[in-house]
C-alpha positions, 0 to 999 in steps of 0.5 A: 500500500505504502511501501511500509516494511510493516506489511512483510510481518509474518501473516499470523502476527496479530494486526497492530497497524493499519490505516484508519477507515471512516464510514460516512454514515450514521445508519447503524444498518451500515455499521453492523454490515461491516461489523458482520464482515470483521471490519470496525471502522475508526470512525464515523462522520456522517455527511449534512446533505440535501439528498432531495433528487435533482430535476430528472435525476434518475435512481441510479444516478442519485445513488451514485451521487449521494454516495460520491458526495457523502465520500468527498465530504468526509474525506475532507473532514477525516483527513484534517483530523488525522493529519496530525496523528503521529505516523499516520498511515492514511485515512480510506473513506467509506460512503454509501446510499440507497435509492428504493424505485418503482420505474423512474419514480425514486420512493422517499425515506419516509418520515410520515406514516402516508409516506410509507402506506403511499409506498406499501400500496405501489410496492404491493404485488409487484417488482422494484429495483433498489440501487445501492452506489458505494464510493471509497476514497483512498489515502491518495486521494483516488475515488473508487465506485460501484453501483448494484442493482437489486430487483425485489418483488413483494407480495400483495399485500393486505389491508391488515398486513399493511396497517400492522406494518405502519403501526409497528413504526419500522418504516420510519426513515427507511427508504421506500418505507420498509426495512428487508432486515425487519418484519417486512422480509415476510413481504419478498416474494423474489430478490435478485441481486444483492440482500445486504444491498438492500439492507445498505451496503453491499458485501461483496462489493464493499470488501472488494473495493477496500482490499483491491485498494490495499485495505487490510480487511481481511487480516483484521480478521485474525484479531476476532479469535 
């Protein structure tokens, strides 16, 4: 990554250096993915944005850029905190965001319960596409993305699965009005793509992207014993 002479450590040596990861976000979803996959990130610096969709901005595209800006913030942020720290050895930054759509049509993070039972009735019986962009920027700077699609059907839905739904409060904040990790997975009837997609942050994606970047992901799982 560095040329550091650190790295030619024995590969059973516990993992006393590494380069500190900030996560962009305050979802606790998106912590306890990379929780579940042995990474702890140093930090967490969630990004103030307006994540209202530009004039006939398409889904795929208000992920990415979501994302993107997410990541340039919080790089700017965490590389002036750490710029101090004695032997640092660099700062990778992590962002993500997720965008529930019907066709163009992008679906809120619901706040207000019509909010969610609008989305619960198109979403009811049919097909959406959920896009999660993820964007890492490394210590030098460079900016690494990716876009995954997820195609979800539900169920249709009753009127009496619906007003549980929207009495048990889960759809709050949720973009499209429902969380796959909570009681709305007795909703899916089909997913194609990616479930941690869904859920915030894509696995697969995300661990390629850190350890094709020199990120040591996976040594750090020699600490979990």
């Amino acid at each position: 990554m560095n040329g550091d002479s650190r790295l030619d450590e024995p590969s059973d040596a516990p993992l006393t250096w590494r380069p500190r990861l900030v996560l962009a976000s305050a979802s606790p979803r998106r912590l306890a993915l990379l929780q579940q996959i042995g990474i702890e990130p140093d930090e967490l610096l969630p990004a103030d944005l307006d994540e209202a969709p530009l004039r006939g901005e398409l889904p795929r595209s208000l992920a990415t850029r979501l994302a993107n800006e997410k990541a340039r913030v919080a790089a700017k942020l965490s590389a002036r905190i750490g710029s101090s720290a004695p032997n640092n050895p660099g700062v990778f930054t992590l962002a993500a965001d997720t965008v529930v759509s019907v066709g163009r049509r992008i679906l809120p993070k619901c706040e207000l319960a019509e909010e969610a039972a609008a989305c619960l009735s198109l979403l009811s019986g049919r097909s959406h596409r959920v896009y999660t962009g993820v964007t890492l920027v490394t210590p030098k700077g460079v900016e690494r993305r990716r876009l995954v699609e997820t195609r979800v059907r539900f169920k249709r839905l009753s009127d009496a699965e619906m007003s549980a739904y929207l009495a048990s409060g889960e759809w709050r904040g949720k973009a499209g009005g429902y969380a796959i990790q909570g009681l709305a997975g007795a909703f899916v009837v089909n997913l194609i793509g990616s479930y941690s997609g869904v859920v915030g942050l894509p696995l697969h994606e995300t661990m390629q992207m850190l350890a094709g970047e020199g990120y040591p992901a996976h040594l750090m799982w020699l600490n979990r014993a």
